[in-house]
RONU-917242 format. One record per residue (C-alpha): residue number from 0; x, y, z. Coordinates in steps of 0.1 Angstrom, whole numbers. Layout:
% residues N
+-----+-------+-------+-------+
!   k !  east ! north !    up !
+-----+-------+-------+-------+
! NUM !     X !     Y !     Z !
...
+-----+-------+-------+-------+
//
This chain:
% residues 208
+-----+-------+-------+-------+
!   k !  east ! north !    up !
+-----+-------+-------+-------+
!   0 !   240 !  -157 !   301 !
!   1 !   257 !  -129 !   283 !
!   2 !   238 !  -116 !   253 !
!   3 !   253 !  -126 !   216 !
!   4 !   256 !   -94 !   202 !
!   5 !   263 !   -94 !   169 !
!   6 !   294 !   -76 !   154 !
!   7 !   282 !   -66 !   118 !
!   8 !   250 !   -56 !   108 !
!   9 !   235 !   -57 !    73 !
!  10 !   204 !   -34 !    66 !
!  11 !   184 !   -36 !    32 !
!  12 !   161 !    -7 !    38 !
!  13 !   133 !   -17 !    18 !
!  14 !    95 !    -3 !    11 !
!  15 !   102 !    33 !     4 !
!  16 !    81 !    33 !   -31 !
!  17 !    51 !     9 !   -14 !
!  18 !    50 !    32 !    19 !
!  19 !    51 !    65 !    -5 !
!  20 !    21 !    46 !   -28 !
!  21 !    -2 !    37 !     3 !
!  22 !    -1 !    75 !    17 !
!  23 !   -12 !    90 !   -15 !
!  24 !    25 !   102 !   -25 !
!  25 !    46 !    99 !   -56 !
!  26 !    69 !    68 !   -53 !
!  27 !   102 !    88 !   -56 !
!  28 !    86 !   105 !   -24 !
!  29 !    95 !    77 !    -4 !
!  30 !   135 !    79 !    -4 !
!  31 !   134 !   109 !    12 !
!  32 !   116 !    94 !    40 !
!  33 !   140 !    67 !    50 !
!  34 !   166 !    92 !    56 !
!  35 !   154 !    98 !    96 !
!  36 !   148 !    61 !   100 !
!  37 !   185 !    54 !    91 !
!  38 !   199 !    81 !   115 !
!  39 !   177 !    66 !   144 !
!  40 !   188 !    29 !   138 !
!  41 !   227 !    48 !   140 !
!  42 !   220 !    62 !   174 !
!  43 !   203 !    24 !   184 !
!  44 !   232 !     6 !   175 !
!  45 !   257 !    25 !   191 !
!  46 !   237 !    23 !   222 !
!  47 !   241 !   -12 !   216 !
!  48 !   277 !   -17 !   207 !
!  49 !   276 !   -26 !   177 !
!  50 !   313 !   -23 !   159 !
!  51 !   299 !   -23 !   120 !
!  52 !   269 !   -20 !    97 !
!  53 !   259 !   -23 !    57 !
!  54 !   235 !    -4 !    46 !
!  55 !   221 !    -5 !     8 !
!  56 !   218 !    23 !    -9 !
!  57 !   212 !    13 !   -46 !
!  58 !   221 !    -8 !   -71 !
!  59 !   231 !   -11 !  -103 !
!  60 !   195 !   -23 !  -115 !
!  61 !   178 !     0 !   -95 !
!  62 !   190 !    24 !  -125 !
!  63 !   169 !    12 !  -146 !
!  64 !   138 !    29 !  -123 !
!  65 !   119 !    59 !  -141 !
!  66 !   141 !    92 !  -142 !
!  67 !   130 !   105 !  -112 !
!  68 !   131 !    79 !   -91 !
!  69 !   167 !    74 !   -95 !
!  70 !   176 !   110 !   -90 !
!  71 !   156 !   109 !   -56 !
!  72 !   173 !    77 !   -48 !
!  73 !   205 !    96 !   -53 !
!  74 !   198 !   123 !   -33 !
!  75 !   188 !   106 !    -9 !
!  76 !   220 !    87 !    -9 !
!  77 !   239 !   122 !    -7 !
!  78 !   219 !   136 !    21 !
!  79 !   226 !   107 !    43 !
!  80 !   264 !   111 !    38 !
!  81 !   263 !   149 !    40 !
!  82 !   241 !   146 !    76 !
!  83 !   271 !   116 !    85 !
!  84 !   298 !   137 !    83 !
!  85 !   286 !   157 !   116 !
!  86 !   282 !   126 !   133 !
!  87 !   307 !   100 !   147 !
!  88 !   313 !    73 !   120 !
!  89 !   341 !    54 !    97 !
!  90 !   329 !    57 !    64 !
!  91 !   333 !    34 !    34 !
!  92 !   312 !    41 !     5 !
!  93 !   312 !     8 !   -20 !
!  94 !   301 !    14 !   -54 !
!  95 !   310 !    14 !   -93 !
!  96 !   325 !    52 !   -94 !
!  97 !   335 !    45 !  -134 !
!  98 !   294 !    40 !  -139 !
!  99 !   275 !    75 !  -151 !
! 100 !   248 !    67 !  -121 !
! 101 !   277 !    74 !   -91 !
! 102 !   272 !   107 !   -76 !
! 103 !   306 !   124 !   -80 !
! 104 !   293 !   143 !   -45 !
! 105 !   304 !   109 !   -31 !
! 106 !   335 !   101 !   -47 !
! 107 !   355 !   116 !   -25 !
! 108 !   342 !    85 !    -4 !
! 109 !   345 !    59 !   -26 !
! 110 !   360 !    23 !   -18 !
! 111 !   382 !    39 !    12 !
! 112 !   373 !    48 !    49 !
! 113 !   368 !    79 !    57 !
! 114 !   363 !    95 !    94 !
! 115 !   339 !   118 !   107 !
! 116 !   341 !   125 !   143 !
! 117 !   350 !   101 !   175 !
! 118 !   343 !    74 !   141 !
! 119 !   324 !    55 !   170 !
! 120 !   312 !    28 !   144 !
! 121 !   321 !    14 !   107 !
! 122 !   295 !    21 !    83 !
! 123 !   297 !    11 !    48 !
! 124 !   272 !    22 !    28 !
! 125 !   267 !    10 !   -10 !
! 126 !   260 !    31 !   -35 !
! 127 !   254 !    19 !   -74 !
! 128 !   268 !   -14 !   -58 !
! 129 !   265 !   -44 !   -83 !
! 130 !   275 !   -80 !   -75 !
! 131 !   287 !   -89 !  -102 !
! 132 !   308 !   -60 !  -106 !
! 133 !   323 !   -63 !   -68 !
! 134 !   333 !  -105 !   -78 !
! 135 !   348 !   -98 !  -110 !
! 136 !   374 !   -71 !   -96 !
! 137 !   390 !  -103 !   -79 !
! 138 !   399 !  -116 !  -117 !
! 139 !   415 !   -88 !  -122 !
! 140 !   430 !   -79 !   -87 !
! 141 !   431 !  -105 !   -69 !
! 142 !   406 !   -90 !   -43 !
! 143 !   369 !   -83 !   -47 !
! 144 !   361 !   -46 !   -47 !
! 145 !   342 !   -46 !   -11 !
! 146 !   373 !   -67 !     5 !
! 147 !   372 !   -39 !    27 !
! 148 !   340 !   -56 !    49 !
! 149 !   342 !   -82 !    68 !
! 150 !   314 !  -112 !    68 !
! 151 !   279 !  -100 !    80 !
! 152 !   265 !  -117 !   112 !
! 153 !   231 !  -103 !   111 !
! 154 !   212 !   -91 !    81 !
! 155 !   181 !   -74 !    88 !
! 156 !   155 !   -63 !    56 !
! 157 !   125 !   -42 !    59 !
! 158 !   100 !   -41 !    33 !
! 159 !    84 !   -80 !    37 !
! 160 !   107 !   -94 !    11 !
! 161 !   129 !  -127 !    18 !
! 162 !   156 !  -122 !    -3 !
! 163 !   191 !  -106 !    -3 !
! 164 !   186 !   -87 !   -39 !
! 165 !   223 !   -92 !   -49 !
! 166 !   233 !   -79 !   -10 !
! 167 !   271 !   -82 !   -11 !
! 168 !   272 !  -121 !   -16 !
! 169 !   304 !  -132 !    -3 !
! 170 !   299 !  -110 !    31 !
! 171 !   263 !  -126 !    36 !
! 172 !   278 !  -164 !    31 !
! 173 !   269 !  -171 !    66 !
! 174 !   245 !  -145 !    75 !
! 175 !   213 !  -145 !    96 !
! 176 !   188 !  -131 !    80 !
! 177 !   156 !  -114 !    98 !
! 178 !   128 !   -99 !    78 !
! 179 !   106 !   -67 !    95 !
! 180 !    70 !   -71 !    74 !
! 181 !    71 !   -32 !    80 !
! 182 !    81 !    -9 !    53 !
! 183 !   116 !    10 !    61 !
! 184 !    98 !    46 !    63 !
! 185 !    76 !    29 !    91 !
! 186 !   109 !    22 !   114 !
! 187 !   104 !    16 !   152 !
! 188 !   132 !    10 !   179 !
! 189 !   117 !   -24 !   185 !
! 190 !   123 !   -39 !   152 !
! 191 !   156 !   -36 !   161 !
! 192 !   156 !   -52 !   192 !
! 193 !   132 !   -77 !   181 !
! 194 !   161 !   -85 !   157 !
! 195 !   189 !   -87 !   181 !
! 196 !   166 !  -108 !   207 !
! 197 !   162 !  -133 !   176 !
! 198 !   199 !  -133 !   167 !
! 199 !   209 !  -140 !   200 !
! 200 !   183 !  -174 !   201 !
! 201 !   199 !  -183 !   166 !
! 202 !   222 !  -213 !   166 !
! 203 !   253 !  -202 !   146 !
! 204 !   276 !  -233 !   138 !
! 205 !   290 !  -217 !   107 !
! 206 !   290 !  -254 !    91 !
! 207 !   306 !  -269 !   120 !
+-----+-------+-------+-------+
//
């Protein structure tokens, strides 16, 4: 039987302050270190095939995180783009760029796709996303602000937590979720193919 890949990907990358806590480090210490993990999943799912992937980046109310925290966060979230833009990827940064906590390093990507390379996958990454903010642009445009990505098939968080933390809500409607007890800085290959071996045992009926 062929294997049910799945076409879009969600990644909540969570655990960075609890990994940074348990190795004696400051907890704005731990966004720095989920930079390589992200970069190795990239190179898994193109082995893979997949077409598309979400990854969080931060949220509104991630802001309201001590001082430094948030500017490690942020840099963080600028040093994945700049390291991106070398590799092969269509890039769509989601995020409130009229807020104070944007980066304007990353407006130049905001709410479009932009390419870098062969663009040999879609990634959307979200930066000072907020849910409510993305579903109340349809009352005034007609469109939510992240119309730009499709529905999610597979939504994978690290960190332990079961829950979707305000994880683009109308994307996720009928997404599989699959939790990884490990913390995001502790990435292995296998979590990801644990995932994908669990999606493609899932029975998807969408409702039907």
């Amino acid at each position: 039987m062929k294997k049910r890949i799945p076409h879009h990907i969600g990644i909540i990358p969570d655990g960075n302050r609890r990994w940074a806590a348990e190795h004696g480090l400051d907890k704005k210490d731990g966004y720095s270190k989920g930079i390589d993990p992200g970069f190795a999943l990239y190179e898994l799912m193109l082995a893979e095939g997949i077409e598309e992937a979400t990854f969080y980046g931060f949220t509104k109310d991630n802001n309201k995180r001590p001082a430094l925290q948030r500017d490690a966060f942020t840099d963080a979230c600028i040093k994945a783009v700049q390291l991106l833009s070398h590799r092969d990827a269509n890039l769509r940064v989601i995020g409130n760029v009229n807020s104070p906590a944007f980066p304007p390093e990353l407006e130049c990507y905001a709410n479009q796709q932009v390419l870098f390379g062969a663009g040999k996958i879609n990634l959307n990454f979200l930066v000072n996303y907020d849910w409510k903010w993305d579903l109340q642009q349809a009352l005034k445009t007609g469109s939510i602000a992240s119309q730009g990505i499709p529905r999610m098939d597979l939504i994978i968080r690290w960190g332990g937590r079961r829950r979707l933390s305000g994880f683009l809500p109308v994307q996720s409607v009928y997404s599989d979720i699959y939790v990884v007890d490990d913390y995001w800085p502790d990435f292995k290959p296998q979590h990801f193919y644990d995932a994908l071996e669990w999606y493609h045992n899932c029975d998807v009926t969408l409702g039907g």
